[in-house]
Residue frames relative to the residue before (quaternion, step in Angstrom):
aa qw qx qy qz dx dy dz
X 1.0000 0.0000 0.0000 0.0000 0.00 0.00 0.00
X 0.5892 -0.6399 0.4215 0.2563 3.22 -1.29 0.03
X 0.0373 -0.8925 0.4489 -0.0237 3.65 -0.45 0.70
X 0.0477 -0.7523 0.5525 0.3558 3.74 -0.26 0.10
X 0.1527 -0.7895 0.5940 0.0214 3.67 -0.55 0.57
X 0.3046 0.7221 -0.6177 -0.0652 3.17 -1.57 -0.18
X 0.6742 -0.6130 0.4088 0.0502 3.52 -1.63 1.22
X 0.7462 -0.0632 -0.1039 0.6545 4.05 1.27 -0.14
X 0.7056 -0.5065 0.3534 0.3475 3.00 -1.68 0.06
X 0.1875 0.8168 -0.5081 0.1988 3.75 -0.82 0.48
X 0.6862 -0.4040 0.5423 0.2680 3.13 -1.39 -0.39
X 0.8275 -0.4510 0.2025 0.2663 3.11 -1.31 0.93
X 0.6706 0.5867 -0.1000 0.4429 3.24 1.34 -0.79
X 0.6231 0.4061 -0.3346 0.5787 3.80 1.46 -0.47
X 0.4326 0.5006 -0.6191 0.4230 3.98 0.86 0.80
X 0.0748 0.6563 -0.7508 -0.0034 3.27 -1.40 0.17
X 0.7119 -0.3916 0.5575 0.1707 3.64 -2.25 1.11
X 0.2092 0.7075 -0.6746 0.0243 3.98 -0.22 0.94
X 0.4231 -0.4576 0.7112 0.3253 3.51 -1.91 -0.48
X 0.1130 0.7476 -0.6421 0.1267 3.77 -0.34 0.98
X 0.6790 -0.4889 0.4405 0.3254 3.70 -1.15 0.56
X 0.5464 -0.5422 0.5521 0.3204 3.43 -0.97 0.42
X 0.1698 -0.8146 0.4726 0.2903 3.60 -0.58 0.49
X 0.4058 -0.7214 0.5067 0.2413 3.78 -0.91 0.73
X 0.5486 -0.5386 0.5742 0.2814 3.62 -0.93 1.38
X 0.2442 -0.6790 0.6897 0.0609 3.01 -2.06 0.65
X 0.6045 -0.6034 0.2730 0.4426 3.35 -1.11 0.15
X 0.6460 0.3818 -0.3380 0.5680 3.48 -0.56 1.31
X 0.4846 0.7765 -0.2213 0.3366 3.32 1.67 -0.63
X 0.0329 -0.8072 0.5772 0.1192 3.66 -1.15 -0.10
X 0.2879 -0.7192 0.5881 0.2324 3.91 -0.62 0.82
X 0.2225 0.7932 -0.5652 -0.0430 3.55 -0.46 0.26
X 0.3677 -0.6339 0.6153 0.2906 3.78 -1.42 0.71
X 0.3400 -0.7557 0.5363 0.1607 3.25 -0.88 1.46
X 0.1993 -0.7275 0.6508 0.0867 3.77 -0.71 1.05
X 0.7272 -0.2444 0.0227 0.6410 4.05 0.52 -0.45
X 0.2416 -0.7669 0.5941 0.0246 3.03 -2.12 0.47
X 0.2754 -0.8607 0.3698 0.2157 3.44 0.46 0.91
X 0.3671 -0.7203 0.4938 0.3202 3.66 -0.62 0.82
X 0.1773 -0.6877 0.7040 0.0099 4.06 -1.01 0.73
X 0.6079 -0.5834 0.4854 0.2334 3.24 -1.53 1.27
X 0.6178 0.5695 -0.3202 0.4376 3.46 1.05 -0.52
X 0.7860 0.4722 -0.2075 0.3409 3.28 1.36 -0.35
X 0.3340 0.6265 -0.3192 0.6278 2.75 2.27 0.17
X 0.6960 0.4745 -0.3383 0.4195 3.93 0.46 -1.08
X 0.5793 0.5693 -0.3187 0.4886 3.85 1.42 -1.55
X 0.8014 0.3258 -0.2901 0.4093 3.73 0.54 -0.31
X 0.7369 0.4973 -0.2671 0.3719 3.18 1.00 -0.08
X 0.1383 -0.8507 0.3695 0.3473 2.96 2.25 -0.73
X 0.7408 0.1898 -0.4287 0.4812 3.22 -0.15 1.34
X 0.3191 -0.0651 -0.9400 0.1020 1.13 -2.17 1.13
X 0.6207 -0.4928 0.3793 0.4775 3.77 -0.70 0.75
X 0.8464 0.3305 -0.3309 0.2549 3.57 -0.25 -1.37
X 0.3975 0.6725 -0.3848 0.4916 3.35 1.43 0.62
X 0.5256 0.4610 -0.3856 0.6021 3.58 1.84 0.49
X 0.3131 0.7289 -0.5797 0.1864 3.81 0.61 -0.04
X 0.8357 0.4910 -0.0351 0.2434 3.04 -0.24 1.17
X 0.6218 -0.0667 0.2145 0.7503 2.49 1.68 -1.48
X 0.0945 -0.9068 0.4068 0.0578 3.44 0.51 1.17
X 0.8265 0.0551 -0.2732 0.4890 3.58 1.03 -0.52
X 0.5669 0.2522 -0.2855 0.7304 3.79 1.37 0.06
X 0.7042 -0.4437 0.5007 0.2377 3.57 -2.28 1.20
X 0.3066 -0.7074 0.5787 0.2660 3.39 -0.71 1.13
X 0.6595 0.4927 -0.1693 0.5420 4.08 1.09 -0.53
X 0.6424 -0.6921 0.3291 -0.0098 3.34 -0.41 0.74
X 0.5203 0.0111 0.3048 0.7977 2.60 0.82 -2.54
X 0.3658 -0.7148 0.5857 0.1102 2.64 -1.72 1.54
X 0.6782 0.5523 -0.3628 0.3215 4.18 -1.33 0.09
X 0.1605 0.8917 -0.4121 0.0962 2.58 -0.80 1.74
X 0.4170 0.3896 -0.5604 0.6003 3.36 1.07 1.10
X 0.0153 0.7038 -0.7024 0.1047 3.33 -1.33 1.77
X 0.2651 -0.6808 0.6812 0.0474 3.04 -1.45 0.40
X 0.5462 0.6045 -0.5155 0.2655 4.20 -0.56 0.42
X 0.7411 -0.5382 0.3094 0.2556 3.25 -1.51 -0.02
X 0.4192 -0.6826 0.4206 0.4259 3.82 -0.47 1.26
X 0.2823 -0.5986 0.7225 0.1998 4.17 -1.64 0.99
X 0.8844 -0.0786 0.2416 0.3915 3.37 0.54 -1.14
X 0.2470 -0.8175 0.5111 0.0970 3.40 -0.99 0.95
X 0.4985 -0.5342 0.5652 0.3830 3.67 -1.48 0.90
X 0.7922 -0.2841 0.4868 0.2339 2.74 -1.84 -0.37
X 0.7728 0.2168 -0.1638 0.5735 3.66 -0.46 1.09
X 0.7102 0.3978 -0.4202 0.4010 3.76 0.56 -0.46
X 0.0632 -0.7654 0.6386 -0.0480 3.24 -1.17 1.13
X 0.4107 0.7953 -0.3366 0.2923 3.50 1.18 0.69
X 0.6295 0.3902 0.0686 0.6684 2.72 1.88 -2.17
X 0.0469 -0.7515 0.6321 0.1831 3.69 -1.28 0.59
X 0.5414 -0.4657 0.4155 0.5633 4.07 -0.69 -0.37
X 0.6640 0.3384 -0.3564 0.5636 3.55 -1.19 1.05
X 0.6508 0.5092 -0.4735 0.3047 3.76 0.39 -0.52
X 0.4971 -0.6708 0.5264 0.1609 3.53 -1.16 0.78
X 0.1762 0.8083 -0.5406 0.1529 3.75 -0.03 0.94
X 0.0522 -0.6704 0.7400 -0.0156 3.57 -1.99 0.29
X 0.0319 -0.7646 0.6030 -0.2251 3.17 -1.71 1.29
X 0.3294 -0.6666 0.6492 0.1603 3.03 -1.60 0.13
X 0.0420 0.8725 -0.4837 0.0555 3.32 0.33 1.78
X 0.6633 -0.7073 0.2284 0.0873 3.23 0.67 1.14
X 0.7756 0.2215 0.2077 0.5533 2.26 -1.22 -2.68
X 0.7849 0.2894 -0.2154 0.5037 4.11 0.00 -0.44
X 0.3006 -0.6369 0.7078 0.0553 3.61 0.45 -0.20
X 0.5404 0.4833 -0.6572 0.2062 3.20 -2.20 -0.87
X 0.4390 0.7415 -0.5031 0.0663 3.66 -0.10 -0.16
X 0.5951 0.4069 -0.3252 0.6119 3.48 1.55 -0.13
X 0.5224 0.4631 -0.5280 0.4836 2.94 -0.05 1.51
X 0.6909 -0.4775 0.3655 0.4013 3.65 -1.84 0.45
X 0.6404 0.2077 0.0290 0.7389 3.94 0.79 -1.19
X 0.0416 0.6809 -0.7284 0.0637 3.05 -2.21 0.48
X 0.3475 -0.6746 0.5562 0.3388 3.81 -0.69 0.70
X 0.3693 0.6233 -0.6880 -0.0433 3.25 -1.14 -1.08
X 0.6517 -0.6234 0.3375 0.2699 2.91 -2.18 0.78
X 0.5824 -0.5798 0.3073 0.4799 3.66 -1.00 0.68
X 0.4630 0.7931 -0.1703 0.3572 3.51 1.10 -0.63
X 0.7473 0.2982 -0.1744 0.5676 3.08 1.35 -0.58
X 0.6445 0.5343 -0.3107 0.4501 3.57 1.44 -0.32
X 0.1987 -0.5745 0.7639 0.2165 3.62 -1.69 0.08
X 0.3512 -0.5436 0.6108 0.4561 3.35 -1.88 -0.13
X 0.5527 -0.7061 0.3903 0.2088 3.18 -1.57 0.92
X 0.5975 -0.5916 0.3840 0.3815 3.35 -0.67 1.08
X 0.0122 -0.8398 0.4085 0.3574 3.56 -0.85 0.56
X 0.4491 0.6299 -0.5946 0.2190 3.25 -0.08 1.58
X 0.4434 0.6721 -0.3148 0.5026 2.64 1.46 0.53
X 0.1634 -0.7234 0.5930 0.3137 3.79 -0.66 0.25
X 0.6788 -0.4661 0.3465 0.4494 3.46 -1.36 0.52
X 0.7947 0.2687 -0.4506 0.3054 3.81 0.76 -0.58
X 0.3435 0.6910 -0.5133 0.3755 3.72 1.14 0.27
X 0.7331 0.6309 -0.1085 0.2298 3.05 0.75 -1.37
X 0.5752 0.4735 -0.1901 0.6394 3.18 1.87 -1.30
X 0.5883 0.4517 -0.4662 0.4822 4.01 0.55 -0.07
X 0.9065 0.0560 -0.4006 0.1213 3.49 -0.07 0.29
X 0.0860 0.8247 -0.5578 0.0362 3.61 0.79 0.59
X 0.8068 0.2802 -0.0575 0.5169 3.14 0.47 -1.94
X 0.6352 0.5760 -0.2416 0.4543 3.52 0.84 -1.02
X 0.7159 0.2497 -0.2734 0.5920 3.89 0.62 -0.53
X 0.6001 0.3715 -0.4812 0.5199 3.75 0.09 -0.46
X 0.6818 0.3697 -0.4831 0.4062 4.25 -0.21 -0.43
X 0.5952 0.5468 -0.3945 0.4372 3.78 1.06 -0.98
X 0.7872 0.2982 -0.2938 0.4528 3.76 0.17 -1.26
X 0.6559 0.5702 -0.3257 0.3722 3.57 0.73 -0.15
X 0.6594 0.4274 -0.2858 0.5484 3.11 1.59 -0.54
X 0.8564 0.0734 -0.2654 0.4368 3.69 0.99 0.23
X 0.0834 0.7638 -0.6172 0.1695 2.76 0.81 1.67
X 0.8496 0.3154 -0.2324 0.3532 3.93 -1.61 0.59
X 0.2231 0.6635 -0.5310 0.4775 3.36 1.89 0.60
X 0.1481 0.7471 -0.6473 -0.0315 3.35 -1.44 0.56
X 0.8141 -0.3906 0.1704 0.3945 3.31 -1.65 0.43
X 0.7895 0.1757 -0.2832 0.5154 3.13 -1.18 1.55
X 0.3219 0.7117 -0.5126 0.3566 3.97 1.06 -0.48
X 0.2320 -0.8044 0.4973 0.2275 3.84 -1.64 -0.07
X 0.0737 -0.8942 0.4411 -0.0195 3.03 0.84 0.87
X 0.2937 -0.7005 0.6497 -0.0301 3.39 -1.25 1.58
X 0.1354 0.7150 -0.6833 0.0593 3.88 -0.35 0.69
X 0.2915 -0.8200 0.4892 -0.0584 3.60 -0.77 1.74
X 0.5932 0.1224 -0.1919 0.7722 4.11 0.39 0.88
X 0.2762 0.7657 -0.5515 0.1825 4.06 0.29 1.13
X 0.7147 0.4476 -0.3959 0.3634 3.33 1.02 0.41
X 0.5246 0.5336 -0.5544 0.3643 3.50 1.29 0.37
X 0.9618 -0.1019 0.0906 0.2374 2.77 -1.37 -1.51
X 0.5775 0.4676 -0.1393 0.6545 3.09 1.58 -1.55
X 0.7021 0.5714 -0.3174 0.2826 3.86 0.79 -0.85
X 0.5685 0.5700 -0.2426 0.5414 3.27 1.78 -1.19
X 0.5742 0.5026 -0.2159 0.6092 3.94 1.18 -0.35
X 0.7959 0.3774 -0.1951 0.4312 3.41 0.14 -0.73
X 0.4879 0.5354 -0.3936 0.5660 3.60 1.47 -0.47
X 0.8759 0.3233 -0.2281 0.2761 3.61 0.04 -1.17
X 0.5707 0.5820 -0.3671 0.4481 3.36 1.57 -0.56
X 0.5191 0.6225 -0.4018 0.4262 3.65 1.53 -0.96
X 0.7560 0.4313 -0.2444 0.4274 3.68 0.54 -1.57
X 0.7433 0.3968 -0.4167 0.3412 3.59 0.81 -0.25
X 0.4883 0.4374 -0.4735 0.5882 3.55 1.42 0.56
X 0.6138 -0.6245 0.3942 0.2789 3.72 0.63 0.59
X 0.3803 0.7315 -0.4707 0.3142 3.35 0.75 0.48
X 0.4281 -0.6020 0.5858 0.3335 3.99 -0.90 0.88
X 0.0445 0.7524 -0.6552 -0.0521 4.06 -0.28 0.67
X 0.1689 -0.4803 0.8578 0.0705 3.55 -2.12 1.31
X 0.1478 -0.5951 0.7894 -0.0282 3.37 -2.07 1.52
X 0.1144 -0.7504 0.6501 0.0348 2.84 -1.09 1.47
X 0.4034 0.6824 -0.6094 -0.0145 3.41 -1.34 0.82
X 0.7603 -0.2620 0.2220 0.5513 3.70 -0.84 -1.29
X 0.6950 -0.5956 0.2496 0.3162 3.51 -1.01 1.09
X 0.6687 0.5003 -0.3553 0.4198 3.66 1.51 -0.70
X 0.6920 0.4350 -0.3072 0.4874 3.80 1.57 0.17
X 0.2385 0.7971 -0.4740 0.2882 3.85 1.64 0.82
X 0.8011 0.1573 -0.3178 0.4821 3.42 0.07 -0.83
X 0.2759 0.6649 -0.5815 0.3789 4.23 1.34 -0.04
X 0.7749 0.4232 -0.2160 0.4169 3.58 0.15 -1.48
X 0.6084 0.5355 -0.3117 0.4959 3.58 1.05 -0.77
X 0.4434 0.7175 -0.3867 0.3730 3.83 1.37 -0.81
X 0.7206 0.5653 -0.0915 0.3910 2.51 0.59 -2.43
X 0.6082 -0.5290 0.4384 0.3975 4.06 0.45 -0.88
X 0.5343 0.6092 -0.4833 0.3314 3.59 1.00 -0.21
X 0.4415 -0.7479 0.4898 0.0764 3.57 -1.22 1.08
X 0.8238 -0.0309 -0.1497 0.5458 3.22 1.44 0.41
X 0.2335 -0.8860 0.3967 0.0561 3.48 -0.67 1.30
X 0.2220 0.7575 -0.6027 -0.1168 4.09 -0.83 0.38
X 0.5096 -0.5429 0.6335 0.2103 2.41 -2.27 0.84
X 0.4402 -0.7582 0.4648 0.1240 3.33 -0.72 1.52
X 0.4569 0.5820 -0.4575 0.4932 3.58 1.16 0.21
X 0.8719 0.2988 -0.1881 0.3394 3.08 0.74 -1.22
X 0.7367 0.3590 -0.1251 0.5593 3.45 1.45 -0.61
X 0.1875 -0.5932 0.7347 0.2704 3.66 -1.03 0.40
X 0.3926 -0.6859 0.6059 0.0908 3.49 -1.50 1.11
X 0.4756 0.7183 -0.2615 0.4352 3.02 1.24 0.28
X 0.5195 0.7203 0.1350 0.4394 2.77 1.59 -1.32
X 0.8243 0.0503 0.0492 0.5618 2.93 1.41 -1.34
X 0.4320 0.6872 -0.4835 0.3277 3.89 -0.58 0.12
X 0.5480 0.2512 -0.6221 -0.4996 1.84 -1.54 -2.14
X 0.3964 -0.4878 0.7487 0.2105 3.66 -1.69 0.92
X 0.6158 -0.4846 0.6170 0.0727 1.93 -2.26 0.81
X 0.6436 0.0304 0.1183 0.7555 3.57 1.52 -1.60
X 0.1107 0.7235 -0.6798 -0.0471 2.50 -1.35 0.54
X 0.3876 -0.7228 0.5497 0.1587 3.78 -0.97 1.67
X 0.1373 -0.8196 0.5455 0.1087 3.84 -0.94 0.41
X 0.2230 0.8005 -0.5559 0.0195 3.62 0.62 0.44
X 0.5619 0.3008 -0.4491 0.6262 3.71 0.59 1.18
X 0.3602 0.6858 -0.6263 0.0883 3.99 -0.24 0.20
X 0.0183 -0.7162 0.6896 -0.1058 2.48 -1.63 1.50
X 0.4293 0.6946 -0.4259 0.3896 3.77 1.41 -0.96
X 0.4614 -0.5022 0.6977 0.2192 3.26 -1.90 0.26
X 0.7432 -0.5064 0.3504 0.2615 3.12 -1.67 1.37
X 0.5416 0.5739 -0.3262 0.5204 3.56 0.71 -1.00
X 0.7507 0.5019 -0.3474 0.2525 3.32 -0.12 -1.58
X 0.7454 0.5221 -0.0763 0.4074 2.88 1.35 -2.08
X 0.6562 0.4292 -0.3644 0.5024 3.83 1.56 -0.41
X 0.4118 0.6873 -0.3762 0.4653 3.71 1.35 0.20
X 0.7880 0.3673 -0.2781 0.4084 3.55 0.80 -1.08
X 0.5167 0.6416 -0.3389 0.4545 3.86 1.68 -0.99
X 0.4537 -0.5587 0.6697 0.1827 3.41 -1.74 0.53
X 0.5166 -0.7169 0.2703 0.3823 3.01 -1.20 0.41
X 0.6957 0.2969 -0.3679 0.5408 3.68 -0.79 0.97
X 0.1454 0.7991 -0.4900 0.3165 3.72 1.58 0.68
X 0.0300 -0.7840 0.6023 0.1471 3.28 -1.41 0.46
X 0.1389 -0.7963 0.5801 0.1004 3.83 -0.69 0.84
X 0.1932 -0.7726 0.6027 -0.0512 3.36 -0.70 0.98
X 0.0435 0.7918 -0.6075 0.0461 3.77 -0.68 0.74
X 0.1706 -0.8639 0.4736 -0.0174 2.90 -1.49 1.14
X 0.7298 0.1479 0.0441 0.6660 3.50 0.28 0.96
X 0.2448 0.6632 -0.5357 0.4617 4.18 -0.48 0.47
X 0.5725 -0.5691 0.4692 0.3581 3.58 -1.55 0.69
X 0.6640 -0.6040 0.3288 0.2936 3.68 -1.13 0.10
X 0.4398 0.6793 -0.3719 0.4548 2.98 1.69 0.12
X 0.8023 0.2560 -0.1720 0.5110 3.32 0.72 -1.45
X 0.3409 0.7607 -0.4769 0.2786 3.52 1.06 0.39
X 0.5546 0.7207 -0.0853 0.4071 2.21 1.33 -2.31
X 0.7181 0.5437 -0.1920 0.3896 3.71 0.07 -2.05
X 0.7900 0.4168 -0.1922 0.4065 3.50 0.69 -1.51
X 0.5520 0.4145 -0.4368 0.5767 4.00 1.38 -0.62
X 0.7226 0.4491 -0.3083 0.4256 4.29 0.19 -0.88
X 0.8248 0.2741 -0.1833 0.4593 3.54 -0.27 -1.12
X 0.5449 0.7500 -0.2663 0.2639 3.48 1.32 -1.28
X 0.6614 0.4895 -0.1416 0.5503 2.70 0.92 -2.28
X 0.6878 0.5024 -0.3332 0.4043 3.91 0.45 -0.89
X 0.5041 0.6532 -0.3171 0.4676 3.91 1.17 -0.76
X 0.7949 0.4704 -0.1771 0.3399 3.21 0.93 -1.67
X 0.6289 0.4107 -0.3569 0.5553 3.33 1.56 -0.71
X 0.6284 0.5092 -0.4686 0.3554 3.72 0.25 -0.30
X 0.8554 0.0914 -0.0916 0.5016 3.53 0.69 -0.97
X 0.4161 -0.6784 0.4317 0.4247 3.84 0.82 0.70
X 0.5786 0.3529 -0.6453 0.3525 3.90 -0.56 1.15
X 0.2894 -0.7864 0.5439 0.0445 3.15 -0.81 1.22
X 0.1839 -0.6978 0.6923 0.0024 3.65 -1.04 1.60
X 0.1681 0.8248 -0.5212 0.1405 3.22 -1.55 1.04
X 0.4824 -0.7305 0.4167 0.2451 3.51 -0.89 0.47
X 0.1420 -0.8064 0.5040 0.2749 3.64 0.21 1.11
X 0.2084 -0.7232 0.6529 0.0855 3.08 -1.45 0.90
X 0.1448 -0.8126 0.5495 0.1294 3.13 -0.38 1.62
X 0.4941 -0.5691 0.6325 0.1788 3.22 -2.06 0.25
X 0.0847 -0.7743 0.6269 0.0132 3.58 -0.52 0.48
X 0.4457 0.5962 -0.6144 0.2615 3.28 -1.66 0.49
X 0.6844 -0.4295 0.3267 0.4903 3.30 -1.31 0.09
X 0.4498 0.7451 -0.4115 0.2707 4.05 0.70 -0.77
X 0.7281 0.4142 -0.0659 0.5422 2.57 0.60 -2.42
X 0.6935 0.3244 -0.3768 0.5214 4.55 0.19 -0.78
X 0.6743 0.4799 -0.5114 0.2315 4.10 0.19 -0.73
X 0.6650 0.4804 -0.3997 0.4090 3.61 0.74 -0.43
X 0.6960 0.5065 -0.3089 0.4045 3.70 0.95 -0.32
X 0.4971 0.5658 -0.3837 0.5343 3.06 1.34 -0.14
X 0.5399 0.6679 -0.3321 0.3900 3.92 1.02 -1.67
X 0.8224 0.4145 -0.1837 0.3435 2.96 1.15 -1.76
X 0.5621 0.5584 -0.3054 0.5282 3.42 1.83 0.20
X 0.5721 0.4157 -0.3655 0.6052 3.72 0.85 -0.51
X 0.7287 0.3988 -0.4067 0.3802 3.83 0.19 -0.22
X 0.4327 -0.6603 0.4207 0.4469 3.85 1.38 -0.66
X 0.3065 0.7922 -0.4083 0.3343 3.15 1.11 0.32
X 0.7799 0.2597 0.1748 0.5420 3.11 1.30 -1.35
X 0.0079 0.7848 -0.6035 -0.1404 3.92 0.14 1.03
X 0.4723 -0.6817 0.5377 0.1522 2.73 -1.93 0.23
X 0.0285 -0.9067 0.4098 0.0955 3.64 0.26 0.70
X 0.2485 -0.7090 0.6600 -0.0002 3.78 -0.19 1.67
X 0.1721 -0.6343 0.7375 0.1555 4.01 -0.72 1.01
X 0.8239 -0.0722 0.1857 0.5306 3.69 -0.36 -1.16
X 0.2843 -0.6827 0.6462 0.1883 3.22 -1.56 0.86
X 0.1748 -0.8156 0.5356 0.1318 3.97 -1.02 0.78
X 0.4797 -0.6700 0.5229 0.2182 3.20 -0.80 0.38
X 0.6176 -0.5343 0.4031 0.4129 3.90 -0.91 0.84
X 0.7731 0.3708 -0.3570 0.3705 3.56 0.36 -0.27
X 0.5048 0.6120 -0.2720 0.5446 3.47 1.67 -0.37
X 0.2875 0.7082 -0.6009 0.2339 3.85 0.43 0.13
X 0.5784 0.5087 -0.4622 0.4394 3.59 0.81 -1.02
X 0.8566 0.3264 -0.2911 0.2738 3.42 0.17 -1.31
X 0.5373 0.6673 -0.4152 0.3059 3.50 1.50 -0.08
X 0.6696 0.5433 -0.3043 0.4049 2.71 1.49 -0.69
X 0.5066 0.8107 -0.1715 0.2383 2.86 0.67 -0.65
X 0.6651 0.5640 -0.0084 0.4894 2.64 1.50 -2.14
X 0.7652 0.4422 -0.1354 0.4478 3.16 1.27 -1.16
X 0.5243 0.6091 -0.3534 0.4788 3.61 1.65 -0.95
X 0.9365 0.3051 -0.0318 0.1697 3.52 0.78 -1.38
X 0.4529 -0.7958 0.1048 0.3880 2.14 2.77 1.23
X 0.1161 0.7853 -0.5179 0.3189 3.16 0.77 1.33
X 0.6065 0.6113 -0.1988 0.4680 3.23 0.69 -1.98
X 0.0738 -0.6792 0.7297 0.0278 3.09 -1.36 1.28
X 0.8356 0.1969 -0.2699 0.4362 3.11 -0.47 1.07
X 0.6421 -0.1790 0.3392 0.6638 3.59 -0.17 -2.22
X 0.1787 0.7284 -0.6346 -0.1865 2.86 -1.64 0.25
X 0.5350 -0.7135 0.4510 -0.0369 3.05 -1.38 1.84
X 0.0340 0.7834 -0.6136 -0.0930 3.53 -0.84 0.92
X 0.3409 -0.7274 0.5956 -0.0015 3.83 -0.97 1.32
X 0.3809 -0.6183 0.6660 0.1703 3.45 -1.22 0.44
């Protein structure tokens, strides 16, 4: 089969188009032809290694090969013990821990998959494992009238997280780069910055405020929160990870706004209701660009260097 693979950390360029064996399901396992794979910011970091804890694993060479891990294709074959999945069944996930999703076939554990709604297409479908479960998790308990600040709102998780915010009635401000302002306005948010030009920090005070780009200093970030605010951050270098669980958590008890690292949950639980909330219209799906298996460089790309308005989706 085909695979895009690659052997150290780097830049778009150390991937390269192999012929690699078909892998064979284990027990608990699933064989699945990958039809699309959505590209995640997390997969931009796994190839570059960094933020560091994007080495788990594989500290000075990629413990994973082949990078992508919210798939979506049809089950070839099962391991041993699954009795969930048959061949022919139509499924999507967030295969993590194994990845491989830019490739022709991919294993991953049944455990991590649903069958895929069919109103959905397979690439709708691969956008929201990881990308809707971080969005509704990051503004879960917003409520009507609330201000809610969601920071990197025009990618993936952001393009989610804008609309799930506004349908709990919440006044939402997206912050990103100036070529994704009215994108975020698309979506429903009622006020937009271009982080070049504005520190959001600066302004508000929010009620919430999501961070799926943190980098600010604790201070900055308890400056922007009302009182009894909550700031939630996803992803960010390990420094300010670091700052927001230690000093953060200490900020929050001294003056009641509370800073934290959301720790999402994944699995089918946490992605089947966001999806519900897409097969009803409740929820759109925004696909920026579809790539082709040999394009990985540039999907990635697109998405690493915050181009990508919304998803972006690679198809066989």
């Amino acid at each position: 089969m085909r695979a895009v693979v690659y052997d150290r950390y780097g830049n778009p360029d150390v991937l390269r188009v192999e012929d690699v064996p078909v892998p064979s399901p284990a027990a608990g396992q699933v064989l699945l032809r990958v039809v699309a794979t959505s590209v995640n910011l997390s997969d931009w970091e796994t190839l570059r290694g960094s933020p560091a804890y994007s080495r788990i694993g594989g500290l000075r060479t990629p413990a994973r090969r082949t990078l992508g891990s919210d798939i979506a294709g049809r089950v070839e074959a099962v391991g041993p013990g699954v009795t969930a999945f048959t061949s022919g069944d139509e499924v999507y996930g967030d295969n993590l821990d194994l990845k491989g999703g830019f490739a022709e076939y991919a294993v991953a554990p049944a455990r991590v998959l649903a069958h895929k709604p069919t109103a959905l297409s397979f690439a709708e479908a691969s956008t929201i494992p990881q990308a809707g479960v971080i969005a509704r998790q990051g503004v879960d308990g917003a409520r009507p009238g609330q201000r809610v600040l969601i920071n990197g709102a025009g990618g993936g998780s952001g393009a989610f997280a804008i609309q799930l915010a506004k349908r709990l009635g919440a006044e939402v401000t997206g912050v990103d780069n100036a070529g994704k302002l009215d994108f975020m306005r698309s979506l429903g948010a009622d006020h937009v910055l271009d982080y070049r030009r504005d520190d959001f920090t600066r302004h508000g005070p929010y009620d919430l405020v999501l961070d799926l780009v943190a980098h600010r200093s604790v201070s900055a970030c308890r400056r922007s929160l009302a009182g009894g605010g909550r700031y939630r951050c996803v992803g960010g270098s390990v420094p300010t990870l670091l700052r927001v669980l230690t000093a953060g958590t200490l900020t929050g008890l001294v003056t009641g706004r509370r800073l934290g690292v959301l720790v999402v949950k994944a699995g089918p639980a946490r992605f089947a209701p966001v999806a519900d909330l897409c097969v009803s219209g409740d929820l759109t799906v925004h696909i920026d660009r579809t790539f082709t298996l040999d394009e990985v460089p540039e999907a990635l790309a697109h998405v690493g260097e915050g181009r990508a308005l919304g998803k972006v989706v690679v198809a066989g």
